[in-house]
CHARMM-style PDB file with segment names, atoms N, HN, CA, C and O in Angstrom:
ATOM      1  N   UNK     1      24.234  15.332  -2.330  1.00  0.00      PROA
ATOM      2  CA  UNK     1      23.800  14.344  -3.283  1.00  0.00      PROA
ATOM      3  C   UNK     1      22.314  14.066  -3.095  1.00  0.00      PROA
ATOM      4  O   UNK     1      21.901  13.766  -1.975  1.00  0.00      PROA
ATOM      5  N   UNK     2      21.462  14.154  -4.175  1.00  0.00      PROA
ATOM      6  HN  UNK     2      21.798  14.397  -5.085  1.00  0.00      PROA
ATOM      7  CA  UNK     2      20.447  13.899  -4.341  1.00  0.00      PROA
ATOM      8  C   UNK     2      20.046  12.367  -3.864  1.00  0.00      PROA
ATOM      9  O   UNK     2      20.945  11.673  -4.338  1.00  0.00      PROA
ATOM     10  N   UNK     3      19.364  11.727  -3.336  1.00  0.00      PROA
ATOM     11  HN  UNK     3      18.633  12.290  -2.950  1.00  0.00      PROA
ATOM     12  CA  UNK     3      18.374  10.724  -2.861  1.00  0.00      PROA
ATOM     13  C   UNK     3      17.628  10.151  -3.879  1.00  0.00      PROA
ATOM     14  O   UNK     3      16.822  11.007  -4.245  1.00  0.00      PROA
ATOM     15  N   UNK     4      17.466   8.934  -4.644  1.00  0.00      PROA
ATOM     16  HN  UNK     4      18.120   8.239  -4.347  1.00  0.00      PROA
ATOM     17  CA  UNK     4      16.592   8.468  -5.652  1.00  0.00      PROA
ATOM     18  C   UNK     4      15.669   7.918  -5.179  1.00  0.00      PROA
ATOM     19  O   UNK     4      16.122   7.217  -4.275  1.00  0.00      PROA
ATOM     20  N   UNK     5      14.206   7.759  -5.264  1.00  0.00      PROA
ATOM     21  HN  UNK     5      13.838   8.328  -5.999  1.00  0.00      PROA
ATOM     22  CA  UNK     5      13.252   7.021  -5.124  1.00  0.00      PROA
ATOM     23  C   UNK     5      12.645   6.415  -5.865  1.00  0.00      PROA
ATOM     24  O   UNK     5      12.128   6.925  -6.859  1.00  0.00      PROA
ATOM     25  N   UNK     6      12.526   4.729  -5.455  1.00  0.00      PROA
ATOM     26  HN  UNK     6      12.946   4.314  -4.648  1.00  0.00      PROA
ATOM     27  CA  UNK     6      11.939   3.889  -6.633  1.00  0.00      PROA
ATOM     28  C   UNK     6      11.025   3.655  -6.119  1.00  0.00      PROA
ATOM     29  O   UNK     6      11.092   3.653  -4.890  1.00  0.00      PROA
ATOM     30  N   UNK     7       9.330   3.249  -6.945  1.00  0.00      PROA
ATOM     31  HN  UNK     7       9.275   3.251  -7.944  1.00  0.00      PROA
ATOM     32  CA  UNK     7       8.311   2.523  -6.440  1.00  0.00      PROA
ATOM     33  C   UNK     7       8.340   1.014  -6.516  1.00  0.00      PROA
ATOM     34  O   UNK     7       9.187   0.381  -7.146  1.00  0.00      PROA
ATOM     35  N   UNK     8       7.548   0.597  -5.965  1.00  0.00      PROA
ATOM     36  HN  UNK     8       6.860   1.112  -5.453  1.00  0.00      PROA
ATOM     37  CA  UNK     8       7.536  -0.214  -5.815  1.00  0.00      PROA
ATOM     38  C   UNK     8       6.137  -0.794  -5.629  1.00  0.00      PROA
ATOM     39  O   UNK     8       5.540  -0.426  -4.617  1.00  0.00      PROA
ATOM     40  N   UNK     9       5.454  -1.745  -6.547  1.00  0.00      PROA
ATOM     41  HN  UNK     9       5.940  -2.045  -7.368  1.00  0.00      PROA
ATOM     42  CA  UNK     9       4.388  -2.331  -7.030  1.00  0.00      PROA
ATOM     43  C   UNK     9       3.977  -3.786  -6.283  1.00  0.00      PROA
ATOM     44  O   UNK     9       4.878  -4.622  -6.350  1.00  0.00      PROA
ATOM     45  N   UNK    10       2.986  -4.135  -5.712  1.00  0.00      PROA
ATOM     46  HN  UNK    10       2.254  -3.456  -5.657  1.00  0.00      PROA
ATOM     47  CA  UNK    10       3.025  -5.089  -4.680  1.00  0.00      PROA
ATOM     48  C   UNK    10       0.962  -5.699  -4.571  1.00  0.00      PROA
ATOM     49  O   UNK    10      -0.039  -5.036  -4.843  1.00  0.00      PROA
ATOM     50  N   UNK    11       1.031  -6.592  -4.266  1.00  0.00      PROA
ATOM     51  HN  UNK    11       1.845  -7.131  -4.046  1.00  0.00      PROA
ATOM     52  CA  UNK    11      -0.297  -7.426  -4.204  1.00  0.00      PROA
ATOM     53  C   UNK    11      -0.784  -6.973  -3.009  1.00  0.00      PROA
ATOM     54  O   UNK    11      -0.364  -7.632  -2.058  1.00  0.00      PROA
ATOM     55  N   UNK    12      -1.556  -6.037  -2.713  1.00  0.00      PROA
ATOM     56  HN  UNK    12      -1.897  -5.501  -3.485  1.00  0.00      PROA
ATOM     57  CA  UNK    12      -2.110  -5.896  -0.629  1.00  0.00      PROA
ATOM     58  C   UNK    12      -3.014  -6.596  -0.270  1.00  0.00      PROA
ATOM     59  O   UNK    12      -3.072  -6.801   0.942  1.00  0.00      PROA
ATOM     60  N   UNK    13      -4.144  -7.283  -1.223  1.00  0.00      PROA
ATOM     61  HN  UNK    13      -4.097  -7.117  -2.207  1.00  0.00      PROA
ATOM     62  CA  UNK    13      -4.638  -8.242  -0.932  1.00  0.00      PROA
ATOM     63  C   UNK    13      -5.745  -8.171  -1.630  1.00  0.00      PROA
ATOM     64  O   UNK    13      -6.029  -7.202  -2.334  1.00  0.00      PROA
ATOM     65  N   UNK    14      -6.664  -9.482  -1.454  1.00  0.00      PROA
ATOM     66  HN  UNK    14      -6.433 -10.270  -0.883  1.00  0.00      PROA
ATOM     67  CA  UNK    14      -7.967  -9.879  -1.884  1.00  0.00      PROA
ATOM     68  C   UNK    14      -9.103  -9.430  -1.239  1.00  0.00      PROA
ATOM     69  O   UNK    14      -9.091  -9.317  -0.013  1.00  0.00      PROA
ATOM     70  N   UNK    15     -10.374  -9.077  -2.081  1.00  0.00      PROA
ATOM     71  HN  UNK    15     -10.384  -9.169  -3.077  1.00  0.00      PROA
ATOM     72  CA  UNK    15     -10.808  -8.404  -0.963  1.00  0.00      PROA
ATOM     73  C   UNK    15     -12.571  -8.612  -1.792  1.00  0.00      PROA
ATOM     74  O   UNK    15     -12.828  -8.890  -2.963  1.00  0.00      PROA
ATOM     75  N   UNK    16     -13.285  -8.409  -0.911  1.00  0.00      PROA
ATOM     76  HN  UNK    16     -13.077  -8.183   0.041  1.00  0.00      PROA
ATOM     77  CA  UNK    16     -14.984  -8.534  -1.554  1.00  0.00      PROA
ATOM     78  C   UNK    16     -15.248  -8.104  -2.675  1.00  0.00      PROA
ATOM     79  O   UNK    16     -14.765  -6.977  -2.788  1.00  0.00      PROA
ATOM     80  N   UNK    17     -15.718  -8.392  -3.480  1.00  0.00      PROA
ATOM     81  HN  UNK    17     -16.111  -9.307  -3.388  1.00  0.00      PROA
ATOM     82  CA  UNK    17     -16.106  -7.445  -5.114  1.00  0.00      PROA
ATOM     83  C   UNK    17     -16.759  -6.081  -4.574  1.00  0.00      PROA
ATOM     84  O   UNK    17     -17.799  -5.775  -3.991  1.00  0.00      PROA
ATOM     85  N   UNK    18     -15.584  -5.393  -5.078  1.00  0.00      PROA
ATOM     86  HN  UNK    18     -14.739  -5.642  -5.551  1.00  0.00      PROA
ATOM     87  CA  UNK    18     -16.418  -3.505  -4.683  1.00  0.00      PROA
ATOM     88  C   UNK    18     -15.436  -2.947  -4.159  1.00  0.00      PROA
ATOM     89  O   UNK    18     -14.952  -1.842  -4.407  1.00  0.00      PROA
ATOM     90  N   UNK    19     -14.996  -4.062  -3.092  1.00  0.00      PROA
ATOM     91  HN  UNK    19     -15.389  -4.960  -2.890  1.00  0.00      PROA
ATOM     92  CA  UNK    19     -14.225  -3.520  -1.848  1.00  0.00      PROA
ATOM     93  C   UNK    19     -12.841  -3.100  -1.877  1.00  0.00      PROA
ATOM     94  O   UNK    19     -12.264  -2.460  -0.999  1.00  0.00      PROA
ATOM     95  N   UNK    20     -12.179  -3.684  -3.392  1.00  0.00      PROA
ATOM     96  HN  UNK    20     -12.649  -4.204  -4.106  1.00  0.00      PROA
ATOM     97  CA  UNK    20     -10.915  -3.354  -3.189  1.00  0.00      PROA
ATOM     98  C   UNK    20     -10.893  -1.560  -3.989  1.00  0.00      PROA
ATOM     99  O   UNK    20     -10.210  -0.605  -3.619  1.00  0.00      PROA
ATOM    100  N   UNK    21     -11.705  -1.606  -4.931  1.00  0.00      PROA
ATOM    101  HN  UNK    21     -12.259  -2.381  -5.232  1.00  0.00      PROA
ATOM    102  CA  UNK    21     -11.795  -0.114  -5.515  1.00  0.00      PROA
ATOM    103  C   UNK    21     -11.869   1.069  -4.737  1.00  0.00      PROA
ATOM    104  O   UNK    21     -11.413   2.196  -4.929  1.00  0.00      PROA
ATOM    105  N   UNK    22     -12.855   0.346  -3.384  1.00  0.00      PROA
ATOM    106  HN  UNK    22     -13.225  -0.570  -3.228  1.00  0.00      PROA
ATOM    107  CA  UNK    22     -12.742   1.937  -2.606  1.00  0.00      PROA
ATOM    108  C   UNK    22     -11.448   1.736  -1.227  1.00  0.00      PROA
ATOM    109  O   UNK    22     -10.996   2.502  -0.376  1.00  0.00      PROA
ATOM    110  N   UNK    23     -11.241   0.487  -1.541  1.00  0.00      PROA
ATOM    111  HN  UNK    23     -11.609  -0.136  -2.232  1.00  0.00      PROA
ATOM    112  CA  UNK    23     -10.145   1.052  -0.232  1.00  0.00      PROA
ATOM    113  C   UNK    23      -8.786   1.639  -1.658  1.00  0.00      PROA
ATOM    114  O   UNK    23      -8.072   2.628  -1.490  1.00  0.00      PROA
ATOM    115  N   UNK    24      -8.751   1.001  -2.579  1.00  0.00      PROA
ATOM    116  HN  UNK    24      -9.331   0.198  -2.716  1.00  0.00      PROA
ATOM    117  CA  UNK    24      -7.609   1.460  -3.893  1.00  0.00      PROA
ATOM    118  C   UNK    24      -7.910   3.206  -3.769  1.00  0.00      PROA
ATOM    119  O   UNK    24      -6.981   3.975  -3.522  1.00  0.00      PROA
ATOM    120  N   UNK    25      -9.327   3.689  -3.978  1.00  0.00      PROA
ATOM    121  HN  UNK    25     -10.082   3.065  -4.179  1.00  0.00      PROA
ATOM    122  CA  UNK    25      -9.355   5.082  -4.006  1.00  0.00      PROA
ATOM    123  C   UNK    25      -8.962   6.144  -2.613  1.00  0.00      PROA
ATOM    124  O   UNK    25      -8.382   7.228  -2.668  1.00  0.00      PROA
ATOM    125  N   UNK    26      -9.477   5.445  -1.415  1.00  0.00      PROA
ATOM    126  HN  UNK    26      -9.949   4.564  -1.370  1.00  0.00      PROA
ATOM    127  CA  UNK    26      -8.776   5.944  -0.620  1.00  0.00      PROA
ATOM    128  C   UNK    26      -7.563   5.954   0.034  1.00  0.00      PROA
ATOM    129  O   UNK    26      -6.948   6.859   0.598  1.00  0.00      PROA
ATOM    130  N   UNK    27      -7.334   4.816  -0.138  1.00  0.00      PROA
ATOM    131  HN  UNK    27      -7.834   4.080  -0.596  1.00  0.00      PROA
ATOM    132  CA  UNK    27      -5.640   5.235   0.116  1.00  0.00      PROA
ATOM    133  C   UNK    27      -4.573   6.257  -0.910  1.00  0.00      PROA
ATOM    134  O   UNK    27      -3.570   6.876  -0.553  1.00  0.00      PROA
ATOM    135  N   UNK    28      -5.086   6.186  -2.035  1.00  0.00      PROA
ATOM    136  HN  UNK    28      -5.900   5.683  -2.325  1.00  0.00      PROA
ATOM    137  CA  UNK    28      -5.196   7.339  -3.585  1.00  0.00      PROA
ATOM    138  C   UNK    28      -4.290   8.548  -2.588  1.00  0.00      PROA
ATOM    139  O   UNK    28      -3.185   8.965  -2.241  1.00  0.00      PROA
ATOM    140  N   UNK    29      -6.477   8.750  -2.431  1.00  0.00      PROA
ATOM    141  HN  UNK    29      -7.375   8.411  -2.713  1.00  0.00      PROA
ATOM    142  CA  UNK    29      -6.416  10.196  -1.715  1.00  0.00      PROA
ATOM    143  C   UNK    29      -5.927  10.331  -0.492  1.00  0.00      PROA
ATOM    144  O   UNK    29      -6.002  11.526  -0.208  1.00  0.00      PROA
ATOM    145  N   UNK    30      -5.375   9.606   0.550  1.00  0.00      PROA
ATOM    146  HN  UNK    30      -5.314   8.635   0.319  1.00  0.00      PROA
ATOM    147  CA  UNK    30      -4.685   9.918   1.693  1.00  0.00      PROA
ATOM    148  C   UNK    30      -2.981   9.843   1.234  1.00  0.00      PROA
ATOM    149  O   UNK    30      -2.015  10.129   1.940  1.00  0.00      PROA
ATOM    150  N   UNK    31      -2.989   9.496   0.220  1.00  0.00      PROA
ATOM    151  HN  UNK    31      -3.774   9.263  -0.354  1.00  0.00      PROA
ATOM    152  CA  UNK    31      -1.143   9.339  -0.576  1.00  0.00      PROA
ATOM    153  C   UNK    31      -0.506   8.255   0.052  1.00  0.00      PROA
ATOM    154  O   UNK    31       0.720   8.143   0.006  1.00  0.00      PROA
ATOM    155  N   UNK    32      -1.328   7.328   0.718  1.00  0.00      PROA
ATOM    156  HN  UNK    32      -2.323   7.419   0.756  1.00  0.00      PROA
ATOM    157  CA  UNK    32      -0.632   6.094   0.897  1.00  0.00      PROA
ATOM    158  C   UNK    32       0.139   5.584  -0.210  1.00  0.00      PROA
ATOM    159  O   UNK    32       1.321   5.265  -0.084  1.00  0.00      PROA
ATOM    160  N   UNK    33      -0.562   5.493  -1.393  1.00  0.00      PROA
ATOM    161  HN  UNK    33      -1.522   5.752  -1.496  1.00  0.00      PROA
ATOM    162  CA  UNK    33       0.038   4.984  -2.506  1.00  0.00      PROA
ATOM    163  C   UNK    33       0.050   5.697  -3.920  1.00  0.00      PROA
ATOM    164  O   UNK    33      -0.934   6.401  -4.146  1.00  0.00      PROA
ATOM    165  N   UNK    34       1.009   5.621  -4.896  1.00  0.00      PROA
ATOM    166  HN  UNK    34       1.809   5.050  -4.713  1.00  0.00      PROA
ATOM    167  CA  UNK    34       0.823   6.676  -5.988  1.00  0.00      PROA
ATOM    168  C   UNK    34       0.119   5.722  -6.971  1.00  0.00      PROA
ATOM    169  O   UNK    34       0.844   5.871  -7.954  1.00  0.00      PROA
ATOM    170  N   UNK    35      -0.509   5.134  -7.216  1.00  0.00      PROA
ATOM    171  HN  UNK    35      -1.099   5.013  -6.417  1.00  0.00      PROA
ATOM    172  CA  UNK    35      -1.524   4.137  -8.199  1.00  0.00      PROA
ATOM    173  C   UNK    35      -1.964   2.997  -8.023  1.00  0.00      PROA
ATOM    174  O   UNK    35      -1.310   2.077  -7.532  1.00  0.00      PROA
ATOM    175  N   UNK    36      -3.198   2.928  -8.430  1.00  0.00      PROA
ATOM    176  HN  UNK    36      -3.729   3.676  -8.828  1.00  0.00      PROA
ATOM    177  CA  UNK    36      -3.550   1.379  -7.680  1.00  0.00      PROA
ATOM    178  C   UNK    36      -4.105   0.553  -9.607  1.00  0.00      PROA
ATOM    179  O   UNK    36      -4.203   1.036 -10.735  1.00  0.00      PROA
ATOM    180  N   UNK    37      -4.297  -0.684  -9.073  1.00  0.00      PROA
ATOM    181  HN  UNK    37      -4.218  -1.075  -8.157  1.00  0.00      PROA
ATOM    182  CA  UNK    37      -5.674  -1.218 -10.355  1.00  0.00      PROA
ATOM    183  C   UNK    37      -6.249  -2.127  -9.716  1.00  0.00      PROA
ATOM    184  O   UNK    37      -5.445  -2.531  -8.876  1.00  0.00      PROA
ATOM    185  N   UNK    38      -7.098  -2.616  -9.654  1.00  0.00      PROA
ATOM    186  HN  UNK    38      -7.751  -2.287 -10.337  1.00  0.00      PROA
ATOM    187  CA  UNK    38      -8.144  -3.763  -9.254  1.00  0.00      PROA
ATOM    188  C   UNK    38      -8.541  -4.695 -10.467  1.00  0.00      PROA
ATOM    189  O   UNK    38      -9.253  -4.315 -11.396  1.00  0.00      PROA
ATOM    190  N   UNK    39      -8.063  -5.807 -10.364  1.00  0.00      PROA
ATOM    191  HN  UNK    39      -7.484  -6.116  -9.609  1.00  0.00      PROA
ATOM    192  CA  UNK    39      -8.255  -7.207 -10.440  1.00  0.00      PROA
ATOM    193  C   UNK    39      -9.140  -8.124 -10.637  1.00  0.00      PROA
ATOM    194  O   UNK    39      -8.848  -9.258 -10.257  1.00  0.00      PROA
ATOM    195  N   UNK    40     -10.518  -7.883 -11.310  1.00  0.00      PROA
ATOM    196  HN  UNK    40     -10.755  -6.962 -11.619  1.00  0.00      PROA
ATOM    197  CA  UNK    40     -11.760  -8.839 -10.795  1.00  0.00      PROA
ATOM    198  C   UNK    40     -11.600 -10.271 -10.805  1.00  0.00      PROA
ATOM    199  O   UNK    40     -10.982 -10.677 -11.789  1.00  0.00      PROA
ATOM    200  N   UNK    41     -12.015 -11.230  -9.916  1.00  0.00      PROA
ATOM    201  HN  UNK    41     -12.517 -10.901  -9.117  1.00  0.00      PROA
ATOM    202  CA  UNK    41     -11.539 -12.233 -10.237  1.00  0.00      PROA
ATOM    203  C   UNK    41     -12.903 -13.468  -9.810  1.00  0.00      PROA
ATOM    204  O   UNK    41     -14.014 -12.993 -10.044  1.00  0.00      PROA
ATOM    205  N   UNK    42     -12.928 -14.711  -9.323  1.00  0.00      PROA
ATOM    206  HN  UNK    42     -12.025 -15.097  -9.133  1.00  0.00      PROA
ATOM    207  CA  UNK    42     -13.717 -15.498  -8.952  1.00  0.00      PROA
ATOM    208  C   UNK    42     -13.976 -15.389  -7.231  1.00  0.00      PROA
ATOM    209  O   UNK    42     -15.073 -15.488  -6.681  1.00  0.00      PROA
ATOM    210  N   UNK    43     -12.911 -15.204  -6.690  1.00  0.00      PROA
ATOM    211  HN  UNK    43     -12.020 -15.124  -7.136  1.00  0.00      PROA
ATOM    212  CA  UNK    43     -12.480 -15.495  -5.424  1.00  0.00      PROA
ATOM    213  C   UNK    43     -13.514 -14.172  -4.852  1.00  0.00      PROA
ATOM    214  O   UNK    43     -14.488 -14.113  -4.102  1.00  0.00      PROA
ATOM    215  N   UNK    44     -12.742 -13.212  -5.623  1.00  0.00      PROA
ATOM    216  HN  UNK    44     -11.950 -13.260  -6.232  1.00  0.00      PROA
ATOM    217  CA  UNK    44     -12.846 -11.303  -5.238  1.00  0.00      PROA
ATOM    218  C   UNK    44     -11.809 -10.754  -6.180  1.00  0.00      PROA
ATOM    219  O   UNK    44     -11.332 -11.183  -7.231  1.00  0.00      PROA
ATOM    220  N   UNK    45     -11.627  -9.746  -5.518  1.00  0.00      PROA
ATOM    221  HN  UNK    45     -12.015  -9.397  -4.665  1.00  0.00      PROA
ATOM    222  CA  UNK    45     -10.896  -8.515  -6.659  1.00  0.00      PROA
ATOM    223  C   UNK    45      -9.538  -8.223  -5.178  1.00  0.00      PROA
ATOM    224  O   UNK    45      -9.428  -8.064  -3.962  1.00  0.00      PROA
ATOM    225  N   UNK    46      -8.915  -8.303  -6.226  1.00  0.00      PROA
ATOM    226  HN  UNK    46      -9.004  -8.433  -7.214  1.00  0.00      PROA
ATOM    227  CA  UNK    46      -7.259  -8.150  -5.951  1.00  0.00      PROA
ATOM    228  C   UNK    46      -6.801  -6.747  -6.022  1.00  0.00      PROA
ATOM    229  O   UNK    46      -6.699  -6.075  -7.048  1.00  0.00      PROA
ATOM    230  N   UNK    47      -6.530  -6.375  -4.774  1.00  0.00      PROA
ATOM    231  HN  UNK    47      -6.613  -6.922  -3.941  1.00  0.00      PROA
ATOM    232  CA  UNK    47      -6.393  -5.009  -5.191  1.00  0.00      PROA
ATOM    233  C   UNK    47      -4.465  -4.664  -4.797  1.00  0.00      PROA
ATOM    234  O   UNK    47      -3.726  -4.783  -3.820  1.00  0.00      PROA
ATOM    235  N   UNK    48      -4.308  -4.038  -6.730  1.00  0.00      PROA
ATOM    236  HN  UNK    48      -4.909  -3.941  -7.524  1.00  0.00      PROA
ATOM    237  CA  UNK    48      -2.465  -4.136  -6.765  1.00  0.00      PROA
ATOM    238  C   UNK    48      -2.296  -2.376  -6.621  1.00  0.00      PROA
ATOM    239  O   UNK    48      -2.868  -1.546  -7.326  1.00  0.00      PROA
ATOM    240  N   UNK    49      -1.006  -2.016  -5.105  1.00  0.00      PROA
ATOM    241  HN  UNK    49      -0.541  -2.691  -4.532  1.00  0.00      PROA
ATOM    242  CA  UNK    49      -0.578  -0.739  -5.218  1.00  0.00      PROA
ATOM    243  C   UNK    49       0.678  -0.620  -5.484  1.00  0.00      PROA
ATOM    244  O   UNK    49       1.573  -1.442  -5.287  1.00  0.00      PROA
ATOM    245  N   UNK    50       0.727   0.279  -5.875  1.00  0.00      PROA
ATOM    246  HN  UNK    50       0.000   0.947  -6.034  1.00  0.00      PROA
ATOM    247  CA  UNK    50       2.540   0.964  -6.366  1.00  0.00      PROA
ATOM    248  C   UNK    50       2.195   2.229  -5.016  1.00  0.00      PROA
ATOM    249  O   UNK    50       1.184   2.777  -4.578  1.00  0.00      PROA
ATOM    250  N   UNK    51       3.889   2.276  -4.675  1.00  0.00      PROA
ATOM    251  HN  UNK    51       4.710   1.830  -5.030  1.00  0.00      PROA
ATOM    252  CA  UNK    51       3.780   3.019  -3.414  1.00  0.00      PROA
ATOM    253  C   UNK    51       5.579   3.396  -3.592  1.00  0.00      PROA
ATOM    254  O   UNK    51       6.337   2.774  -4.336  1.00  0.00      PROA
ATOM    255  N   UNK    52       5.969   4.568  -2.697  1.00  0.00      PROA
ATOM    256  HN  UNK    52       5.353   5.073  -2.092  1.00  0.00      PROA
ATOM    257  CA  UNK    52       7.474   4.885  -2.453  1.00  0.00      PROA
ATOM    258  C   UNK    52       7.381   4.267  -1.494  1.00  0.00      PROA
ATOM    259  O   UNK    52       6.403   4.404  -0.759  1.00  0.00      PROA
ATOM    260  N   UNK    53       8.361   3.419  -1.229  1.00  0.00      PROA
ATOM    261  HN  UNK    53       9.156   3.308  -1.826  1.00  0.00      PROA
ATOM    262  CA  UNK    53       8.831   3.057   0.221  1.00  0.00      PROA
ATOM    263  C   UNK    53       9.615   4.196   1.137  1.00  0.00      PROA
ATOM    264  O   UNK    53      10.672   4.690   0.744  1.00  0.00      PROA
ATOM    265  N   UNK    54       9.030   4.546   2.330  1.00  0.00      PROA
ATOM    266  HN  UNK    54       8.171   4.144   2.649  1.00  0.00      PROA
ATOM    267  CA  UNK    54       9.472   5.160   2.847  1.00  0.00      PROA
ATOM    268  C   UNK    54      10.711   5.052   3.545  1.00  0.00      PROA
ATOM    269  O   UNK    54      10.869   4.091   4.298  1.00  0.00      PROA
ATOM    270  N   UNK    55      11.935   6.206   3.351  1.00  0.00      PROA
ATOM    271  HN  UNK    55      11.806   6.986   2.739  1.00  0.00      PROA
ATOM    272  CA  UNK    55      13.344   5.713   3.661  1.00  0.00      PROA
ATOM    273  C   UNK    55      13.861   6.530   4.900  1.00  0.00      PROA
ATOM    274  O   UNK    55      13.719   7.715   4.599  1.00  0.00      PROA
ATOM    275  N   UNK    56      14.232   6.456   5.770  1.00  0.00      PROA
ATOM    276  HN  UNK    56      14.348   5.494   6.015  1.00  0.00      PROA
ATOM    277  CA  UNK    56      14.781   7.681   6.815  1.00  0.00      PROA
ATOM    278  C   UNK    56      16.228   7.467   7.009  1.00  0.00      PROA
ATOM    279  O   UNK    56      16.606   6.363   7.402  1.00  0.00      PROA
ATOM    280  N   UNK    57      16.993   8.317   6.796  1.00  0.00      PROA
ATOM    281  HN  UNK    57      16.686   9.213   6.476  1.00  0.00      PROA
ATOM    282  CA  UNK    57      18.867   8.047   7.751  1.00  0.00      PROA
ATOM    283  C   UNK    57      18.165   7.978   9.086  1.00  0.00      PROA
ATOM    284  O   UNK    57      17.048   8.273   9.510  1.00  0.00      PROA
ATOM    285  N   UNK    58      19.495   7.367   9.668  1.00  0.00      PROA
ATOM    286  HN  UNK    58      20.402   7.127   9.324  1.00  0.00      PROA
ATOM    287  CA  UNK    58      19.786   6.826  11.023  1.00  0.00      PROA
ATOM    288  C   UNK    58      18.138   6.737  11.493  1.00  0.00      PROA
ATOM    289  O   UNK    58      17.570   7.794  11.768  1.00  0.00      PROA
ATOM    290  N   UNK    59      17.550   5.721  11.558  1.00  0.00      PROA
ATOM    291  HN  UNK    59      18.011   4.862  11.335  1.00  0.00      PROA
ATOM    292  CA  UNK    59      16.151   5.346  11.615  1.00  0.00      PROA
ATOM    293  C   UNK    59      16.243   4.104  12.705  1.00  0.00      PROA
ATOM    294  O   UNK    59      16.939   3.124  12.440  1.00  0.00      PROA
ATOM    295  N   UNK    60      15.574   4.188  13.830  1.00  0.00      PROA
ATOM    296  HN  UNK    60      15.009   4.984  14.046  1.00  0.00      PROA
ATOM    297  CA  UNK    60      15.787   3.985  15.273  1.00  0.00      PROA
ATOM    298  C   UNK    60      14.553   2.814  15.049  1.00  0.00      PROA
ATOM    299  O   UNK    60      13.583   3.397  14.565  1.00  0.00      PROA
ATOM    300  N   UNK    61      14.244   1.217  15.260  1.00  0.00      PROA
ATOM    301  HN  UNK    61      15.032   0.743  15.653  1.00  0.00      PROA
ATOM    302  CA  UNK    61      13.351   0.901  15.338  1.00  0.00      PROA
ATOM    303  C   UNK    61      13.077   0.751  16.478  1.00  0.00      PROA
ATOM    304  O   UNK    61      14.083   0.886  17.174  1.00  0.00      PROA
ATOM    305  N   UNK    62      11.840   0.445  17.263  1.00  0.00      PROA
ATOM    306  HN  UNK    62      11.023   0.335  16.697  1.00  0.00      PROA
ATOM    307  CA  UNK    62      11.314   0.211  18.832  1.00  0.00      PROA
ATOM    308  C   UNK    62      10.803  -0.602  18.405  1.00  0.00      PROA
ATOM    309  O   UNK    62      10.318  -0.575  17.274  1.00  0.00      PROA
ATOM    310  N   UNK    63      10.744  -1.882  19.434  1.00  0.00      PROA
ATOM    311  HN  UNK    63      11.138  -1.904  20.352  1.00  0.00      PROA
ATOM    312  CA  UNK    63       9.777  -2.556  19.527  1.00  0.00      PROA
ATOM    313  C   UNK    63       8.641  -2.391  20.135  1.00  0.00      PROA
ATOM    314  O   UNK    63       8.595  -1.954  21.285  1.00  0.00      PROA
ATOM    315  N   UNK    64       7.434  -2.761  19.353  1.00  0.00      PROA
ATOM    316  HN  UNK    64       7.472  -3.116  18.419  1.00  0.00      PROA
ATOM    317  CA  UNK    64       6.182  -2.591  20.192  1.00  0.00      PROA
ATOM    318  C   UNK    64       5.490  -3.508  21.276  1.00  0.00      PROA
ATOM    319  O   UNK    64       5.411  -4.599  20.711  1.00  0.00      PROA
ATOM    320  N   UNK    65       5.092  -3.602  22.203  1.00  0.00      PROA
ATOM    321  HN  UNK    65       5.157  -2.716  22.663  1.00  0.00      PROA
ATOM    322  CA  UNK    65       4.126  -4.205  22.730  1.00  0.00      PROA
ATOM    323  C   UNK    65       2.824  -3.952  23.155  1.00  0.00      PROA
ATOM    324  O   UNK    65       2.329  -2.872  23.475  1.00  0.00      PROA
ATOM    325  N   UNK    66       2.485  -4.698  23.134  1.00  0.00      PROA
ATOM    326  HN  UNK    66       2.888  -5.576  22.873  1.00  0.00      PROA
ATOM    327  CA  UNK    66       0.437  -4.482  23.716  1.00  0.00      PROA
ATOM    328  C   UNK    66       0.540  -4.132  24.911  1.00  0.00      PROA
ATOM    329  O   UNK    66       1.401  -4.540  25.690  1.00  0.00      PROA
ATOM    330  N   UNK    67      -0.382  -3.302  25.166  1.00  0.00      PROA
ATOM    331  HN  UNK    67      -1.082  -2.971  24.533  1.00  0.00      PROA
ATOM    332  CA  UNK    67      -1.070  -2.953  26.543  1.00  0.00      PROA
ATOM    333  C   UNK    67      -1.952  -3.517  26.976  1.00  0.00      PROA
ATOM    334  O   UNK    67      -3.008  -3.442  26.349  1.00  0.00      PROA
ATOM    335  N   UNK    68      -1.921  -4.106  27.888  1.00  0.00      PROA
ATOM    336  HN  UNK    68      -1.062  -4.168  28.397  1.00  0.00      PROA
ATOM    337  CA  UNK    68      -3.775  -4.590  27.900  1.00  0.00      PROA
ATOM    338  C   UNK    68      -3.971  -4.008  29.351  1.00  0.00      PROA
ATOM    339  OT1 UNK    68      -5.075  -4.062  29.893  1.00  0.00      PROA
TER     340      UNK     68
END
């Protein structure tokens, strides 16, 4: 049986005027996300991605801790 994947469209945050376009383009091109748009606003520019959530069977979480 085939596996369906939905995206899923989400706010990542506010960010300096400029700033959300090039982090929107690079994450583009690293395939973090499959589309972005930017937002201009008063505050800053809102930058919105659509992304697959990534799914794994039997998917093991660890907890992390710091090293110091």
């Amino acid at each position: 049986m085939r596996e369906e994947f939905t995206s899923t469209t989400a706010l990542l945050g506010t960010y300096d005027p400029g700033r959300a376009q090039i982090i929107g383009e690079q994450g583009l091109a690293a395939g973090f996300w499959t589309s972005f748009e930017v937002r201009m606003g008063d505050i800053g520019d809102d930058l919105i991605i659509t992304y697959i959530p990534l799914r794994r069977k039997n998917r093991r979480i660890r907890s992390l801790r710091a090293v110091s």
